[in-house]
C-alpha positions in Angstrom: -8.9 -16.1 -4.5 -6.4 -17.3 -1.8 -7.9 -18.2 1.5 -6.7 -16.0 4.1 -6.5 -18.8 6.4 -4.1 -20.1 4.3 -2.4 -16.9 4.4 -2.3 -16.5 8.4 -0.7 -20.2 8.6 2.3 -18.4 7.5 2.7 -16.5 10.7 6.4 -17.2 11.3 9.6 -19.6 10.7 8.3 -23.0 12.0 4.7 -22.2 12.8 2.5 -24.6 10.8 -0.6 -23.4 13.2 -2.7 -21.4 11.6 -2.9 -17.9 13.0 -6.4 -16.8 14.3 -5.7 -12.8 12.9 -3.9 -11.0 9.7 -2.8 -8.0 9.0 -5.1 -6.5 6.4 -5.6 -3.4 4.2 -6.9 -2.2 0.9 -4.6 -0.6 -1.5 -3.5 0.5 -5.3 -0.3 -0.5 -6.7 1.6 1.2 -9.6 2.4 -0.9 -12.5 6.2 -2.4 -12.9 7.1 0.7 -15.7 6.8 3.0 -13.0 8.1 1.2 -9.7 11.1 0.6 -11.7 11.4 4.4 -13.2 11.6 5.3 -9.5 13.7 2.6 -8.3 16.5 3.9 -11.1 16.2 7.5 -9.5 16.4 6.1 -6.1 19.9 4.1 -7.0 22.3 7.2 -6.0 19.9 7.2 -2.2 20.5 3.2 -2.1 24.0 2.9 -2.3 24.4 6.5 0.6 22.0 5.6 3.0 22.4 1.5 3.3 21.3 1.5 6.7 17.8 2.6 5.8 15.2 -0.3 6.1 14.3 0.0 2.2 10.9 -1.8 0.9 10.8 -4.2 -1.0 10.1 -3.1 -4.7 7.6 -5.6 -5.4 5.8 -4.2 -1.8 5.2 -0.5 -2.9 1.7 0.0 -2.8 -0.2 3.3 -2.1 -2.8 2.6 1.2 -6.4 3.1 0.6 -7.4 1.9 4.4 -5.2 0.2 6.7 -7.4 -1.9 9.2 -4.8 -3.5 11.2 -5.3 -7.1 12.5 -8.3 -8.4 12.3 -9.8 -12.2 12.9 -9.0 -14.4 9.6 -13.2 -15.0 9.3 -13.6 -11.5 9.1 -11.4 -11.4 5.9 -14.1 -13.0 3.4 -16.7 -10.4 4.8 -14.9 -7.9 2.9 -14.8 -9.6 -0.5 -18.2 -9.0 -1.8 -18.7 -5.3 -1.1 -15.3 -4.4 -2.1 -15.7 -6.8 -5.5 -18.9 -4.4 -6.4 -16.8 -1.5 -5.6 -14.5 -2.2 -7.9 -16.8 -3.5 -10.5 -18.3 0.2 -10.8 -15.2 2.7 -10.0 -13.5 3.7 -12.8 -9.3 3.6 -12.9 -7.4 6.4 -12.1 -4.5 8.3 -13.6 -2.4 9.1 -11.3 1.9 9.7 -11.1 4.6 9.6 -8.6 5.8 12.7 -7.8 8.6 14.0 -5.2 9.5 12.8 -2.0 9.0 13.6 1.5 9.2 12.1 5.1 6.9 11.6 8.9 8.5 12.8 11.5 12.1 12.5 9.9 11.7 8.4 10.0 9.7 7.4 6.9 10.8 8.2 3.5 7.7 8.8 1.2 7.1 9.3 -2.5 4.1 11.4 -3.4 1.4 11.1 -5.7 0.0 13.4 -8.3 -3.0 13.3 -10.9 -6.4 12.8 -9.9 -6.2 13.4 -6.3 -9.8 14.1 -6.3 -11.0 11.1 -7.9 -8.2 9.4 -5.4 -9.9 10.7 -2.4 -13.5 9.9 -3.8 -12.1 6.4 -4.2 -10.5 6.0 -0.7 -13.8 7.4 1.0 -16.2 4.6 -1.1 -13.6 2.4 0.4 -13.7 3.3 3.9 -17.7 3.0 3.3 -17.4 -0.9 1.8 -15.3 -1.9 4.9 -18.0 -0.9 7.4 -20.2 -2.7 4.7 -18.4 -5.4 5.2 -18.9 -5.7 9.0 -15.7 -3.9 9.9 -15.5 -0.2 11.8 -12.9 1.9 9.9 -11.4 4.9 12.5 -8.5 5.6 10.5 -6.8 8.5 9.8 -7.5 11.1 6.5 -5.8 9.8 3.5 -2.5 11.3 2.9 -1.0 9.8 -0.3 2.0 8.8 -0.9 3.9 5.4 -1.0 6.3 4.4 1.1 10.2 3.8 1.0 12.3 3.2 3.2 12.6 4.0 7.6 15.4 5.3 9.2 16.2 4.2 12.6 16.1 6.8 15.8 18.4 10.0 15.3 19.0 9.3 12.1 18.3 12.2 9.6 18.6 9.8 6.2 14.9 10.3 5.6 14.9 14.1 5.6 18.4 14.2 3.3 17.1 11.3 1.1 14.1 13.5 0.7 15.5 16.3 -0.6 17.4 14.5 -3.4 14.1 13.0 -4.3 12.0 16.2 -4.2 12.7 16.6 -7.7 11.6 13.6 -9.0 8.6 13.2 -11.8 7.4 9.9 -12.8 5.2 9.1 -16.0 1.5 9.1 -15.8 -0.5 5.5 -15.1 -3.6 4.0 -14.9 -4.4 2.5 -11.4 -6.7 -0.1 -13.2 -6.9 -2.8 -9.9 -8.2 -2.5 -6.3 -5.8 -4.6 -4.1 -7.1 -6.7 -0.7 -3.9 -7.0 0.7 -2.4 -9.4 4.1 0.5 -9.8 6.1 1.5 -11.8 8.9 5.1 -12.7 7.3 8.4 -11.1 8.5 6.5 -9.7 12.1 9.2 -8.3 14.3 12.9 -7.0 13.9 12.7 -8.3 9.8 11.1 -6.8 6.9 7.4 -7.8 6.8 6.1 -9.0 3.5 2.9 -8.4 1.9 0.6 -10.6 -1.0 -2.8 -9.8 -2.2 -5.8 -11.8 -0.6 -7.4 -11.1 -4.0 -7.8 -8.2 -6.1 -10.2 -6.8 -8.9 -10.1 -4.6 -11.8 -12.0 -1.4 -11.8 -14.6 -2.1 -14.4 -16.7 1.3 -14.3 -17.2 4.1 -16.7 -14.4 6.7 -16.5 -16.0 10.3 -15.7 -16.3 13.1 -17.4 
């Protein structure tokens, strides 16, 4: 496991300080076969909206719980509750599916299969944060990963979206739960994310 204190010293060109707070949150991400099915179908919405801020491929992650900045020694409180998580959730088969945007400024790609089972997954999550010391007041879970933002006035996202809508990726197993931190890139450049650690889901699949 990397220590996120190794992480936080990262915090910027020239800082060799370690940072007393990271940018955590818990996540799945799809497997390479379908990041890169979607990243052919988004080539055409590359090359006509360059402006976009596009994500990194290797970034695209769907959020479980996003818990903001929190203290580095907070970090390793997580790790046990989220490991036995993990160790008795099943994976999930899930899809990308279609496109949408907030508030005409973030471009989105939805998720379809087991929503259910994704929502079950995301509340047990929530519940092993606060297990791990940490109070969780985030919003529902809305799923979907994101693409790309558009700067002010800019109506990219809602056009981009529309060419997208059609879009239906191949089904996949989200077989790993991801502990994921950033304090890279803060500010007018992209901001980069690595896992903390991660574990595979090692529990009997239902039904």
């Amino acid at each position: 496991m990397t220590d996120p204190s190794e992480q936080a010293m990262e915090s910027g060109a020239g800082n060799r300080l370690p940072a007393a707070t990271i940018r955590v949150f818990i996540a799945l991400a799809p497997p390479d076969e379908a990041k890169d099915e979607l990243a052919r179908a988004l080539g055409p919405t590359y090359e006509a909206y360059p402006r976009m801020r596009w994500n990194r491929i290797e970034d695209w992650h769907i959020t479980l719980a996003f818990l903001g900045e929190l203290p580095v020694t907070a970090v390793p409180l997580l790790v046990p509750p989220l490991a036995h998580l993990a160790a008795t959730h099943p994976p999930l088969e899930l899809a990308l599916r279609g496109s949408g945007h907030f508030d005409e400024r973030v471009l989105w790609s939805g998720i379809d299969g087991d929503l259910e089972g994704l929502g079950l997954l995301a509340t047990a999550v929530r519940a092993a944060v606060e297990e791990g010391g940490v109070p969780f007041a985030g919003r529902p879970l809305r799923p979907h990963l994101t693409l790309a933002r558009a700067r002010r006035d800019d109506m990219s996202c809602a056009v981009a979206a529309a060419g997208l809508s059609g879009f239906t990726g191949r089904p996949w197993r989200a077989a790993r739960l991801h502990l994921v931190g950033s304090n890279i890139g803060r500010g007018p450049g992209p901001i980069h994310y690595r896992d903390i650690t991660s574990w595979n889901f090692d529990g009997a699949r239902r039904g």
